[in-house]
PDB file of N, CA, C and O in Angstrom:
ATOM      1  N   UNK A   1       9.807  -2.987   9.034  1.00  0.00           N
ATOM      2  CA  UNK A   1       9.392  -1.984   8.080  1.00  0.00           C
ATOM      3  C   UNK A   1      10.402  -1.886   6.945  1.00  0.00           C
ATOM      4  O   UNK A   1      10.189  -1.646   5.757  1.00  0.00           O
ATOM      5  N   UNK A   2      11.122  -2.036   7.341  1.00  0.00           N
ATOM      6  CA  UNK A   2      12.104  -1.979   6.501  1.00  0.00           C
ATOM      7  C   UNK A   2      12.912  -3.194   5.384  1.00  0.00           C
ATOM      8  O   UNK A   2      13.739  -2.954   4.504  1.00  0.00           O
ATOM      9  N   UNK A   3      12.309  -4.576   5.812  1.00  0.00           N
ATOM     10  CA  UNK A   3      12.231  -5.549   4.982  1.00  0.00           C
ATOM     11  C   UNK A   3      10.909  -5.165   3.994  1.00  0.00           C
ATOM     12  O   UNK A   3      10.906  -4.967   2.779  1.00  0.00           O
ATOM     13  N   UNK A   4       9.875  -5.135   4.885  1.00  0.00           N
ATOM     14  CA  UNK A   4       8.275  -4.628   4.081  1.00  0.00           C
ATOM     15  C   UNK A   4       9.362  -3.373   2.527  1.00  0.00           C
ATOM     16  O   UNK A   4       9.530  -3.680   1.347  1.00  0.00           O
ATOM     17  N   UNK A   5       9.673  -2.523   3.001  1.00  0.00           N
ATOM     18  CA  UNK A   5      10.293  -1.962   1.817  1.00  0.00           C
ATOM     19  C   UNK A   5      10.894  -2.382   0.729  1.00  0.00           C
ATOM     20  O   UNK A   5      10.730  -2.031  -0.439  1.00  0.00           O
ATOM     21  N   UNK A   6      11.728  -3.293   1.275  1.00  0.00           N
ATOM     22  CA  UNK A   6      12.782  -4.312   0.623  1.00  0.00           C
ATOM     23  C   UNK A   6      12.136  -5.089  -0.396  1.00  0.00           C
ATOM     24  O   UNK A   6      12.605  -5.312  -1.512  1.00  0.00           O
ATOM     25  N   UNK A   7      11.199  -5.429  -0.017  1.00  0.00           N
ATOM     26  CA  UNK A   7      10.685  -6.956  -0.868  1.00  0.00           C
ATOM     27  C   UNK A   7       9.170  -6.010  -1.676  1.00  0.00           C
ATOM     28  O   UNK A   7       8.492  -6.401  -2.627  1.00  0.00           O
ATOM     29  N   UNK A   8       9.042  -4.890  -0.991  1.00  0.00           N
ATOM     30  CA  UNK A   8       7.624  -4.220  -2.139  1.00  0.00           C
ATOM     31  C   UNK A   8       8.294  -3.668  -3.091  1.00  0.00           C
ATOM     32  O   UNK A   8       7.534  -3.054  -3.840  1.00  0.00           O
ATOM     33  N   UNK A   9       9.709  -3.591  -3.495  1.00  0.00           N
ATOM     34  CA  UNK A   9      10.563  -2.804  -4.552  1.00  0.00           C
ATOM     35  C   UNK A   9      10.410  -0.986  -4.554  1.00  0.00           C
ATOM     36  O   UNK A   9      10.285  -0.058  -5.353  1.00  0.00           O
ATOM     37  N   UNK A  10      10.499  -1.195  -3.350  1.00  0.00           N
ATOM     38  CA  UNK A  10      10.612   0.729  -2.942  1.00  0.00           C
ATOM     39  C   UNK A  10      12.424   0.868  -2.781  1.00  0.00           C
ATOM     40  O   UNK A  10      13.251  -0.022  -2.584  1.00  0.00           O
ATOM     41  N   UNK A  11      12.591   2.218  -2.939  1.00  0.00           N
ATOM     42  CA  UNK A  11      13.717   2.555  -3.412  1.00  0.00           C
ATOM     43  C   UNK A  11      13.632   3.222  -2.074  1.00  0.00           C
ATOM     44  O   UNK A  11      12.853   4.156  -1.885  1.00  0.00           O
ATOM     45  N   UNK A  12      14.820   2.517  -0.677  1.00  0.00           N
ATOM     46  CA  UNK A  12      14.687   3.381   0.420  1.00  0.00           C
ATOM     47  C   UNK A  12      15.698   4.654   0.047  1.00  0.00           C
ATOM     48  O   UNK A  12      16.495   5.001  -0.825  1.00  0.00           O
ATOM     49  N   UNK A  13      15.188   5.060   1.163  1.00  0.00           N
ATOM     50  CA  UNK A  13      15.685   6.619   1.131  1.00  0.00           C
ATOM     51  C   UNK A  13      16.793   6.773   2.396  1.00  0.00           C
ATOM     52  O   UNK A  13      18.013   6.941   2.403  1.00  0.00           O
ATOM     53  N   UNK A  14      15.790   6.638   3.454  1.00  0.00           N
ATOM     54  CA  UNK A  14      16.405   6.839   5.124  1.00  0.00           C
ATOM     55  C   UNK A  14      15.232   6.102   5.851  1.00  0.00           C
ATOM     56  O   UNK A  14      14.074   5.881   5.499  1.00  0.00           O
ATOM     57  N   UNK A  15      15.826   5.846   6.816  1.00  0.00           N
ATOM     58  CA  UNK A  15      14.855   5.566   8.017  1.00  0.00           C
ATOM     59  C   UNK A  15      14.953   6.255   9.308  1.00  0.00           C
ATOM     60  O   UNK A  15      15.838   7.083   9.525  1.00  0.00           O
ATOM     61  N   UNK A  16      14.169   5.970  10.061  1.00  0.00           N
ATOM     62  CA  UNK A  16      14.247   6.820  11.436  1.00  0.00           C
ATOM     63  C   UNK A  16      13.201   5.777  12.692  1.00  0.00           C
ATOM     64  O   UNK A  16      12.029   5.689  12.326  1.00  0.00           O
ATOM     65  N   UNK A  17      13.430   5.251  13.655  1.00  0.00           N
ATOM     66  CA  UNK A  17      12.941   4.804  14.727  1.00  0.00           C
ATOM     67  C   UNK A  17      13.185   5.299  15.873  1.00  0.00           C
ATOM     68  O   UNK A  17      14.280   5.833  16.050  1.00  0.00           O
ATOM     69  N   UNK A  18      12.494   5.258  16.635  1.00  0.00           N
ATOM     70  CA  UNK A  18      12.444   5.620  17.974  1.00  0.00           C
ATOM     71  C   UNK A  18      11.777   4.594  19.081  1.00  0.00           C
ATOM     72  O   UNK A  18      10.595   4.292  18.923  1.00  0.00           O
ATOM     73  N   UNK A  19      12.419   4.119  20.059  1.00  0.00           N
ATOM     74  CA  UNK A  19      11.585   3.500  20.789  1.00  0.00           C
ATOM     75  C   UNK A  19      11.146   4.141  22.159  1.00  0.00           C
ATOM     76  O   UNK A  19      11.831   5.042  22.644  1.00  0.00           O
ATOM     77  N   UNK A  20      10.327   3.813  22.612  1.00  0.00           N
ATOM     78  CA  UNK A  20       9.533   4.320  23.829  1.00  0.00           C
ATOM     79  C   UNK A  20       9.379   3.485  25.239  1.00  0.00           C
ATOM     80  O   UNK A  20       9.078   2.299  25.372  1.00  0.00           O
ATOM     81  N   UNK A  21       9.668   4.442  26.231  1.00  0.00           N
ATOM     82  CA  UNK A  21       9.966   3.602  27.334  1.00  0.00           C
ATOM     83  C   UNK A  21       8.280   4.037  28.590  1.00  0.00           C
ATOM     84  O   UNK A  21       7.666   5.056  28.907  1.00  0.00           O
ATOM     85  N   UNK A  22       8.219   3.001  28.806  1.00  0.00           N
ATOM     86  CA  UNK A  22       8.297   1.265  29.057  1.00  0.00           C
ATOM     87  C   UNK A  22       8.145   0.557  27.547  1.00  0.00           C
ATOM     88  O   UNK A  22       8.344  -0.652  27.664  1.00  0.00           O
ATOM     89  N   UNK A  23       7.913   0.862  26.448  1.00  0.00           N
ATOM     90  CA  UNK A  23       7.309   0.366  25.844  1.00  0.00           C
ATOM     91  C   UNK A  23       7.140   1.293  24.032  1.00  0.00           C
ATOM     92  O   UNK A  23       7.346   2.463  23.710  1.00  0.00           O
ATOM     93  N   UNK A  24       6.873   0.583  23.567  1.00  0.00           N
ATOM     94  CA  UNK A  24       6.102   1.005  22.209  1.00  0.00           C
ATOM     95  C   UNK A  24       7.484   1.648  20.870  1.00  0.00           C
ATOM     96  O   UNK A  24       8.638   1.920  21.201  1.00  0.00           O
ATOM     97  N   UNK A  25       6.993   1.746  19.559  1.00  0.00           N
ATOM     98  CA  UNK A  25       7.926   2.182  19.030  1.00  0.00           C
ATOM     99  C   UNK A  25       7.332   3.184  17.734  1.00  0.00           C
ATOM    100  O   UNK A  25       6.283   2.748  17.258  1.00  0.00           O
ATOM    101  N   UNK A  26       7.792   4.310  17.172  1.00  0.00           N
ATOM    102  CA  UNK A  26       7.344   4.712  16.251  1.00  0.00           C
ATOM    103  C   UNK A  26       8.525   4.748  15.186  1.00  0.00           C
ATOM    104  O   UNK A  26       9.706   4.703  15.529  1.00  0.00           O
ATOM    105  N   UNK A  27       8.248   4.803  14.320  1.00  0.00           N
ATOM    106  CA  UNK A  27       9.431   4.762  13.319  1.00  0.00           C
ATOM    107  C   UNK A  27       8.271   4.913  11.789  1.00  0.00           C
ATOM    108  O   UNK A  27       7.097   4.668  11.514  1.00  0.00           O
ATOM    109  N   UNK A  28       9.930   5.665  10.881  1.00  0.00           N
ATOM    110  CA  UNK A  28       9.498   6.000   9.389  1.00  0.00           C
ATOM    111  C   UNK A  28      10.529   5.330   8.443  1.00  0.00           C
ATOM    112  O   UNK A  28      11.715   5.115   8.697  1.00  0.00           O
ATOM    113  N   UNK A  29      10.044   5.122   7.625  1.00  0.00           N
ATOM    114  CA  UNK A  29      10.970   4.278   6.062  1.00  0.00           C
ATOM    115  C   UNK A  29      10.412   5.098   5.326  1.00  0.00           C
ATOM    116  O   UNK A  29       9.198   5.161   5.133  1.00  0.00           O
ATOM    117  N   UNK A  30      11.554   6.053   4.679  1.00  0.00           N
ATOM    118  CA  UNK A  30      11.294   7.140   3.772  1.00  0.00           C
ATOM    119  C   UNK A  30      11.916   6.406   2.418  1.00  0.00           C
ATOM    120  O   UNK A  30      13.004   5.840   2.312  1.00  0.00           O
ATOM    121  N   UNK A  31      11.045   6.564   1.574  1.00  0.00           N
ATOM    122  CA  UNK A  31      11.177   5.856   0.483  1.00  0.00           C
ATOM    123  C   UNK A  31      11.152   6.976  -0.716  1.00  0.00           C
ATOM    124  O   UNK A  31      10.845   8.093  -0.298  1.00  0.00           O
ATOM    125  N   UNK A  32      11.347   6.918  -1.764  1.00  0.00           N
ATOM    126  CA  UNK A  32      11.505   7.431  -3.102  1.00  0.00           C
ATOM    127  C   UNK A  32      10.209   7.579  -3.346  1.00  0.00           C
ATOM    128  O   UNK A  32       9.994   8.580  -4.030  1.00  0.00           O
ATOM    129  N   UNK A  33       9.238   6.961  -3.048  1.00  0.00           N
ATOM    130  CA  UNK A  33       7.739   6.598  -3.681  1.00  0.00           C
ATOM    131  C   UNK A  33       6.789   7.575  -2.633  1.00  0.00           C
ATOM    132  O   UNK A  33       5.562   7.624  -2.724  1.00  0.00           O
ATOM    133  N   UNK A  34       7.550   8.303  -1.673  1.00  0.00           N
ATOM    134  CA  UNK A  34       6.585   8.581  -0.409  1.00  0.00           C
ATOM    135  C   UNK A  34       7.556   7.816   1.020  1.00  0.00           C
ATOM    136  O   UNK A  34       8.777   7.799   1.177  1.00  0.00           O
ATOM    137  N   UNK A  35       6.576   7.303   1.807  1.00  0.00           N
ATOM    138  CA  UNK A  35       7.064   6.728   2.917  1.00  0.00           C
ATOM    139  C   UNK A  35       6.352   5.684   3.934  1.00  0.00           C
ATOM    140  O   UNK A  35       5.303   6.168   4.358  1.00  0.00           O
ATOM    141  N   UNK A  36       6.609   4.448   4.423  1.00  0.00           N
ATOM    142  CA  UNK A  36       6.100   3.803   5.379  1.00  0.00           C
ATOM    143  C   UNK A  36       6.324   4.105   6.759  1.00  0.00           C
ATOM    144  O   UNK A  36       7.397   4.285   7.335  1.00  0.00           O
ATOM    145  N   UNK A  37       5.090   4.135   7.233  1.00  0.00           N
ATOM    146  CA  UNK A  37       5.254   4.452   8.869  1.00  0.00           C
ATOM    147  C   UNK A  37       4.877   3.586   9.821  1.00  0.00           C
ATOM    148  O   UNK A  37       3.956   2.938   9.324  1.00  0.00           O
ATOM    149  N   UNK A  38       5.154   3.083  11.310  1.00  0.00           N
ATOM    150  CA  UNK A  38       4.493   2.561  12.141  1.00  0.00           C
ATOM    151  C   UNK A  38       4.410   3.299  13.429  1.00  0.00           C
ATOM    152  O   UNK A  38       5.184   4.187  13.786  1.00  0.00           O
ATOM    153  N   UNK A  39       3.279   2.787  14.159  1.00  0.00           N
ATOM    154  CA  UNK A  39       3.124   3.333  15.370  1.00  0.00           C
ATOM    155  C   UNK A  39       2.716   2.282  16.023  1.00  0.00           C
ATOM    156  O   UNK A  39       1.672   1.797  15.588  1.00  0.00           O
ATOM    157  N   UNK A  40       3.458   1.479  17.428  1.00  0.00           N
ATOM    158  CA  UNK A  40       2.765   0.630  18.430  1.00  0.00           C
ATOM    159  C   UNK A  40       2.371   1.167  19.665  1.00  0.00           C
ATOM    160  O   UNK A  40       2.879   2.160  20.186  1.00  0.00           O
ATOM    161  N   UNK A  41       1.473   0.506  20.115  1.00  0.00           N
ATOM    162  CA  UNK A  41       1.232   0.785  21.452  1.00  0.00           C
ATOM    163  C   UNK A  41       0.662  -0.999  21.931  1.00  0.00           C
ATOM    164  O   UNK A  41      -0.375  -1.663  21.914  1.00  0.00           O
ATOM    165  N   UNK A  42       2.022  -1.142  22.302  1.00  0.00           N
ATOM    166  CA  UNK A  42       1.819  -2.711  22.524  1.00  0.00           C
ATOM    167  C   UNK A  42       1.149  -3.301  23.810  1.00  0.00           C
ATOM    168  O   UNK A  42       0.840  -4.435  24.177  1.00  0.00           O
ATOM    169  N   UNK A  43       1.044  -1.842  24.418  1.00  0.00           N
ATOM    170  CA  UNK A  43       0.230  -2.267  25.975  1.00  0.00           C
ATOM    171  C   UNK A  43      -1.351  -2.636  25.582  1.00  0.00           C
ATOM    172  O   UNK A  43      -2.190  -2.914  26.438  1.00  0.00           O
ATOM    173  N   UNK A  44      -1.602  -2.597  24.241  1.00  0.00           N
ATOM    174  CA  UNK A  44      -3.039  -2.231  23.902  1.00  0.00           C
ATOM    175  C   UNK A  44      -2.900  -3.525  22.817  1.00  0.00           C
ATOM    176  O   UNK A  44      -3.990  -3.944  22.430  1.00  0.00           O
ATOM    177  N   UNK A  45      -1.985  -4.053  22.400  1.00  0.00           N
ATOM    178  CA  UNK A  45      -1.440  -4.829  21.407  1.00  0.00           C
ATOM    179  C   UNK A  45      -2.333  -4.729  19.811  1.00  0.00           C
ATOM    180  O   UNK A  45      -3.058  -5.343  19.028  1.00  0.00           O
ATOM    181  N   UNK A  46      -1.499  -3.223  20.125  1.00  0.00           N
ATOM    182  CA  UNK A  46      -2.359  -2.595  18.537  1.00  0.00           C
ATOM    183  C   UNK A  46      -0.838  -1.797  18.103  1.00  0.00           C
ATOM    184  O   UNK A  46       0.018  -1.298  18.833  1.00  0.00           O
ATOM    185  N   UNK A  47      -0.928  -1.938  16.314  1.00  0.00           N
ATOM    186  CA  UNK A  47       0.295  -1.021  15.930  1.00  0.00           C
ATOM    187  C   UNK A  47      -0.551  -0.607  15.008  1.00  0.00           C
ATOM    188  O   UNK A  47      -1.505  -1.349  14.771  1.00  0.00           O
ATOM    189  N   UNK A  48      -0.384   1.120  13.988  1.00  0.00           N
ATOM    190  CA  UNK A  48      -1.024   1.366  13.190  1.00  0.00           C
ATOM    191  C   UNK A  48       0.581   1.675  12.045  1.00  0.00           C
ATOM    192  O   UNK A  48       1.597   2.322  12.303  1.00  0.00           O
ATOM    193  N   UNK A  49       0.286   1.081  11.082  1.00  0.00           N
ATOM    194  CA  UNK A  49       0.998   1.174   9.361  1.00  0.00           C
ATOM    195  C   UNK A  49       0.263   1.710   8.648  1.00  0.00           C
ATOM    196  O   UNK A  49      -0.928   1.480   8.438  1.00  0.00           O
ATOM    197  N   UNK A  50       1.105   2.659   8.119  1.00  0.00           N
ATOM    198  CA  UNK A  50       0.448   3.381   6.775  1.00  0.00           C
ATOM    199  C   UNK A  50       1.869   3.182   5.712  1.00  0.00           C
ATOM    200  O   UNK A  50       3.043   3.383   6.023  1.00  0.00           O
ATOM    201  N   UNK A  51       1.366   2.761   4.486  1.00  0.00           N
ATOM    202  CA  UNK A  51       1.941   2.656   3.148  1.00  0.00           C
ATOM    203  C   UNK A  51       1.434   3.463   2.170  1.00  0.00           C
ATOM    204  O   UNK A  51       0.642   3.392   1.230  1.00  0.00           O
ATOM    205  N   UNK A  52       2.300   4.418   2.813  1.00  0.00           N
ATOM    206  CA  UNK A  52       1.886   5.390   1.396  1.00  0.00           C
ATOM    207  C   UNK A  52       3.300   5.393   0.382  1.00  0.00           C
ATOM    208  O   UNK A  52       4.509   5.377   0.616  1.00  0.00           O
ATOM    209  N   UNK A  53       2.399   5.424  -0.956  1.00  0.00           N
ATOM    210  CA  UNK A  53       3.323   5.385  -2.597  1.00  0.00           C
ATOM    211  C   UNK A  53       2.629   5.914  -3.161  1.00  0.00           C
ATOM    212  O   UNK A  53       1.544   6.381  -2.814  1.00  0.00           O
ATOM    213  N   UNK A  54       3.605   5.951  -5.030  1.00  0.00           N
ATOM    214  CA  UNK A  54       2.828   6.669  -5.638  1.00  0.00           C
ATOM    215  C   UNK A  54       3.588   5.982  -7.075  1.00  0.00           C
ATOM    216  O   UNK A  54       4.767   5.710  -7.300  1.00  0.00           O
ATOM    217  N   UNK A  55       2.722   5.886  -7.660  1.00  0.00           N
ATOM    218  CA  UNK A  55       3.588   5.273  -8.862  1.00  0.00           C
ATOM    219  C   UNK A  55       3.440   3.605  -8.981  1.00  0.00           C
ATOM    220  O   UNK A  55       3.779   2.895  -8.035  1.00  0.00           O
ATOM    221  N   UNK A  56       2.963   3.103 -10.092  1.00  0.00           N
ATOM    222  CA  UNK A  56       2.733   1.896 -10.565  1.00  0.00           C
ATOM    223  C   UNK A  56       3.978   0.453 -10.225  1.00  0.00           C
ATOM    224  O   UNK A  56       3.642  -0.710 -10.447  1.00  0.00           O
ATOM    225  N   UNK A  57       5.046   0.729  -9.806  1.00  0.00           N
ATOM    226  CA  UNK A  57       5.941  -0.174  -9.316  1.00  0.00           C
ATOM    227  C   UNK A  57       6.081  -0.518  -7.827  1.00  0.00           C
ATOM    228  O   UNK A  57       6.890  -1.311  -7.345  1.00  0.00           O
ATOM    229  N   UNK A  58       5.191   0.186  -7.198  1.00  0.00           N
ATOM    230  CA  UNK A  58       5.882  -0.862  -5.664  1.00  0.00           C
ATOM    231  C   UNK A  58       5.059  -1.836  -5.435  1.00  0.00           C
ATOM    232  O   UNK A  58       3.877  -1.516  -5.557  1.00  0.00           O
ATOM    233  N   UNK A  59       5.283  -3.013  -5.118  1.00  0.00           N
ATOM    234  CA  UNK A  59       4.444  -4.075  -4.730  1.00  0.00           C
ATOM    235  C   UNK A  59       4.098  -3.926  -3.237  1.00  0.00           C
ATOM    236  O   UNK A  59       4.891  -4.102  -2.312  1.00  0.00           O
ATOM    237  N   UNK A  60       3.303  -3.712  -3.173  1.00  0.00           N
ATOM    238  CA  UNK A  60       2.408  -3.133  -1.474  1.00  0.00           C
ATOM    239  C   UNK A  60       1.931  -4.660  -1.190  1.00  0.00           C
ATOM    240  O   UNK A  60       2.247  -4.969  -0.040  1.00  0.00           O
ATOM    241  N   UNK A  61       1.484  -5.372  -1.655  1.00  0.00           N
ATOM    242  CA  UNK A  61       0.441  -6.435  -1.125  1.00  0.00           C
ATOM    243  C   UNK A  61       1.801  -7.424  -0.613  1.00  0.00           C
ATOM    244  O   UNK A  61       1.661  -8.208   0.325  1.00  0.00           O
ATOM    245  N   UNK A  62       3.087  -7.283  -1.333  1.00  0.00           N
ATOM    246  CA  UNK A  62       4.637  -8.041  -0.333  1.00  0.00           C
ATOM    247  C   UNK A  62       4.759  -7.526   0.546  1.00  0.00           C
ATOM    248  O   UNK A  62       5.085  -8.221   1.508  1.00  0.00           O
ATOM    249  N   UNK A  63       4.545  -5.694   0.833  1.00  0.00           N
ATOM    250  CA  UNK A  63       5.220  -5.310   2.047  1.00  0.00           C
ATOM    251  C   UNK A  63       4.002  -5.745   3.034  1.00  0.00           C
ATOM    252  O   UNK A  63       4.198  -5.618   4.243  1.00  0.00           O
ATOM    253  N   UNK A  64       2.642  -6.298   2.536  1.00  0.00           N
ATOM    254  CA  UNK A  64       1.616  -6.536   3.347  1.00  0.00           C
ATOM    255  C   UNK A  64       1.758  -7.818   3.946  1.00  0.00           C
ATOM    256  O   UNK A  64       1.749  -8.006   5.163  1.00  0.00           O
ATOM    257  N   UNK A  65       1.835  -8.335   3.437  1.00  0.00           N
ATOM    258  CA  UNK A  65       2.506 -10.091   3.435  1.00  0.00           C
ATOM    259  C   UNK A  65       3.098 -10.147   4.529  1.00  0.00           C
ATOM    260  O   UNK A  65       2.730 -10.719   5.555  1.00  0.00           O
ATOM    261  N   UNK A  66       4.672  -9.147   4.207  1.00  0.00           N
ATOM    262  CA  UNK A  66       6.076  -9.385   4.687  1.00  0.00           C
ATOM    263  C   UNK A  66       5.379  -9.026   6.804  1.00  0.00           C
ATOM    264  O   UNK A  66       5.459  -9.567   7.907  1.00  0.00           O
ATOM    265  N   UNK A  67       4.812  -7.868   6.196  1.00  0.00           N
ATOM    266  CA  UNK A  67       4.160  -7.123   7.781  1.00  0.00           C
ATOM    267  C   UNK A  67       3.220  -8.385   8.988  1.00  0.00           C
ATOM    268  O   UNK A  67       3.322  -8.553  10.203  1.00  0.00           O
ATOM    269  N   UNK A  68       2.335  -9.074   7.910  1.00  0.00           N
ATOM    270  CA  UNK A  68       1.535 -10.254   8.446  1.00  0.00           C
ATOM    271  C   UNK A  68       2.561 -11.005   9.226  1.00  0.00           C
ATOM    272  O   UNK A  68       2.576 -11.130  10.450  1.00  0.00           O
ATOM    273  N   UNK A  69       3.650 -11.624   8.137  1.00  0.00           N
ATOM    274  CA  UNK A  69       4.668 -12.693   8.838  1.00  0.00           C
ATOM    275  C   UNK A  69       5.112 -12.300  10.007  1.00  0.00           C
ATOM    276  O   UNK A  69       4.937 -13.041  10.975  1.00  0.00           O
ATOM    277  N   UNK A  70       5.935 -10.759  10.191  1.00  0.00           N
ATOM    278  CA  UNK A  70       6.393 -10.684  11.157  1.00  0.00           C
ATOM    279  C   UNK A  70       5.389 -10.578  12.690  1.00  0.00           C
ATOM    280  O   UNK A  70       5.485 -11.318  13.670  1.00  0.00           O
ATOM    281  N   UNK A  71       4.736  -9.776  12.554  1.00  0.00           N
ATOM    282  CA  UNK A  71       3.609  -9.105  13.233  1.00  0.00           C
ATOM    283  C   UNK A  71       2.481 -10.547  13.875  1.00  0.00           C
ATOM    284  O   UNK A  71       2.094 -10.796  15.017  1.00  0.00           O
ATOM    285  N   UNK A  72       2.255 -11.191  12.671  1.00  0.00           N
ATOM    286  CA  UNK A  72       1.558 -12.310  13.573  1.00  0.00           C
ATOM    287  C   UNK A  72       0.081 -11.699  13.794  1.00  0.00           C
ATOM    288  O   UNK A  72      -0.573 -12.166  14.727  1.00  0.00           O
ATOM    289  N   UNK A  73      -0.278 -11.058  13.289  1.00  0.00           N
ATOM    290  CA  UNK A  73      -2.215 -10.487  14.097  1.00  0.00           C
ATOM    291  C   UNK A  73      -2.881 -11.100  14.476  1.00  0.00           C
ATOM    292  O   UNK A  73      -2.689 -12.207  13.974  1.00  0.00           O
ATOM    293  N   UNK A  74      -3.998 -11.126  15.421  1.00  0.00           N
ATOM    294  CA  UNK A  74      -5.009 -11.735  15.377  1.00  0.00           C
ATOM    295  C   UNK A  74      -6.031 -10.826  14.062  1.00  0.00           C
ATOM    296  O   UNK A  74      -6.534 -11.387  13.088  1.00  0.00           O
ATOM    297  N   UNK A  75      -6.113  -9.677  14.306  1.00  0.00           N
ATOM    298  CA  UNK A  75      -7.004  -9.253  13.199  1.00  0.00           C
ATOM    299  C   UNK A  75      -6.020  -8.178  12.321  1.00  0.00           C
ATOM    300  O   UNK A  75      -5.101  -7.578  12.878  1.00  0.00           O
ATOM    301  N   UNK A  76      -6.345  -8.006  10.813  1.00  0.00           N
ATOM    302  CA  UNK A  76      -6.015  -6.947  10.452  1.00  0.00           C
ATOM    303  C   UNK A  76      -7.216  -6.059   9.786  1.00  0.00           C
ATOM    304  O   UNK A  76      -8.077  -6.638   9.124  1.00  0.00           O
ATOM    305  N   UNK A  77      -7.279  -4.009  10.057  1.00  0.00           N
ATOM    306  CA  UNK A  77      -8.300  -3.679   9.357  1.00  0.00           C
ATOM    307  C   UNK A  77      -7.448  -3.103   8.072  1.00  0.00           C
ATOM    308  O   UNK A  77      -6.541  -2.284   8.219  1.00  0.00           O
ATOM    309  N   UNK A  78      -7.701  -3.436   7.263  1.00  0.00           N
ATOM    310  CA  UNK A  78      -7.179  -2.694   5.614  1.00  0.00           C
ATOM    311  C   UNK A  78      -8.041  -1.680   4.766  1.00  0.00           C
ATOM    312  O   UNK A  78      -9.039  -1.834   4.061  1.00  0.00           O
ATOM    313  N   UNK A  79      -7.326  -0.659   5.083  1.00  0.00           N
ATOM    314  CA  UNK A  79      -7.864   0.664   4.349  1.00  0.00           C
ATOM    315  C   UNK A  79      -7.273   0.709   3.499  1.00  0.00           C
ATOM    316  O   UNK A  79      -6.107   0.428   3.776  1.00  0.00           O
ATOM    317  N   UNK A  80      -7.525   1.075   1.828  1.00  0.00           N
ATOM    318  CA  UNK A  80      -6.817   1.967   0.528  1.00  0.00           C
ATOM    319  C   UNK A  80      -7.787   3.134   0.008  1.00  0.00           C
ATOM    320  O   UNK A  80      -8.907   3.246  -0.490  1.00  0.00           O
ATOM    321  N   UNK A  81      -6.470   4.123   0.503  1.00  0.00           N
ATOM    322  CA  UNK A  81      -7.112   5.186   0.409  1.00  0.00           C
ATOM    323  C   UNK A  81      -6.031   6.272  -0.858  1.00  0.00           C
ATOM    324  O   UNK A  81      -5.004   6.887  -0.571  1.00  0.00           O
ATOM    325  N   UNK A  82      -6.892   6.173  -2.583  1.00  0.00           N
ATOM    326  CA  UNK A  82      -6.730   6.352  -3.997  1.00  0.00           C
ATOM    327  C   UNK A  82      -5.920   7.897  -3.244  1.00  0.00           C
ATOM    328  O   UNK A  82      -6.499   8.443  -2.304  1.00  0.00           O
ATOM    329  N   UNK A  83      -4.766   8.392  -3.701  1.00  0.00           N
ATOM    330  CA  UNK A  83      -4.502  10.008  -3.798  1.00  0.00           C
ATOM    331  C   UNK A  83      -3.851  10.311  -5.007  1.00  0.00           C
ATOM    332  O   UNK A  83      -3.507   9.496  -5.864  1.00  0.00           O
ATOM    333  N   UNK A  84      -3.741  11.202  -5.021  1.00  0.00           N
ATOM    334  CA  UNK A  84      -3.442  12.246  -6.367  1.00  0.00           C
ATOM    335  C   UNK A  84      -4.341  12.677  -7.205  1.00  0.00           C
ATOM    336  O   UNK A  84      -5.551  12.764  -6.994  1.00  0.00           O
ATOM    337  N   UNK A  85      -3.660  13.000  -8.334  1.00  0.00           N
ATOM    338  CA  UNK A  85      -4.599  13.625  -9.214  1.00  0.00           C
ATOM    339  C   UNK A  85      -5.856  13.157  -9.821  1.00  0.00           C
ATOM    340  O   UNK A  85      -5.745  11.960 -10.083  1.00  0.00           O
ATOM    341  N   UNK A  86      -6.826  13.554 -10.097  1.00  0.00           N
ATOM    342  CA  UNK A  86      -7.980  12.996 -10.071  1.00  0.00           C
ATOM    343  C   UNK A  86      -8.036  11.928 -11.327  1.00  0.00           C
ATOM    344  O   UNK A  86      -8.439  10.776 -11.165  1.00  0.00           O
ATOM    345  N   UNK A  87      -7.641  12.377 -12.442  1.00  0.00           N
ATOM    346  CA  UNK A  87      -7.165  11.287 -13.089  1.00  0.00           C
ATOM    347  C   UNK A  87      -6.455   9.648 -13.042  1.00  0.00           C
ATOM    348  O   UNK A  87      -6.678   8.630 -13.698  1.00  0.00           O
ATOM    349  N   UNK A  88      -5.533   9.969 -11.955  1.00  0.00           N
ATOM    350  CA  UNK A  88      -5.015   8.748 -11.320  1.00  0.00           C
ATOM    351  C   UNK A  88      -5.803   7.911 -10.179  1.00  0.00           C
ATOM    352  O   UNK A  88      -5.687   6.688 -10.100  1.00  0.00           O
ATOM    353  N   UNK A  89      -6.506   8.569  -9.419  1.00  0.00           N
ATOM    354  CA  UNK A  89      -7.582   8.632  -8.356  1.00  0.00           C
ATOM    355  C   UNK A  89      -8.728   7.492  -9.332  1.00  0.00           C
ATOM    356  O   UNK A  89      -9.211   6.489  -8.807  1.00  0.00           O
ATOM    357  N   UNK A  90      -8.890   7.723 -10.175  1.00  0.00           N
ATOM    358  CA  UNK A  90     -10.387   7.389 -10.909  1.00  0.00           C
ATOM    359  C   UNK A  90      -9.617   5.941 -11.233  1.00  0.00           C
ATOM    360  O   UNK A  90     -10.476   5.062 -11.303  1.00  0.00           O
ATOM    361  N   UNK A  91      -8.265   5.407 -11.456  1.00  0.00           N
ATOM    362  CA  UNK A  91      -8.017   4.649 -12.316  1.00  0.00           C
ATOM    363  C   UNK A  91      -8.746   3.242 -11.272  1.00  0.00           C
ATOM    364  O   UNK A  91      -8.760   2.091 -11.710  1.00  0.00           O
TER     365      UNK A  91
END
């Protein structure tokens, strides 16, 4: 998550992980722009990421990339979901 930050040109902030026993990990990359999150549950061999930003400079489709390489999926589902002001929303 935290390379994914690196290479989308987000300005980190802090991070925070936690891992889970037997298993699994949740963790946040608090960024300037908002923040990236993950959640695994690897017994199920599913993790859920959310990339949330705000502002015309972070390259999301690298930290998407960067996430593929490591992660390896068999499938990915990709949601973008527009927020803010309705003006920005419409663009």
């Amino acid at each position: 998550m935290l390379e994914a930050a690196k290479v989308s040109e987000a300005t980190i902030v802090d991070d925070c992980f936690k891992e889970f026993k037997p298993y699994g990990v949740s963790g946040a990359v608090i960024i300037q722009e908002s923040h990236y999150t993950i959640h695994t549950w690897p017994e199920h061999g599913y993790a859920a990421v959310d990339l949330f930003y705000c502002g015309g400079t972070i390259k999301v489709r690298r930290a998407v990339e960067t996430l593929k390489e490591r992660f390896q999926p068999e499938r990915i589902k990709f949601l973008v979901v527009r927020r803010g002001n309705q003006s920005e929303v419409n663009r």
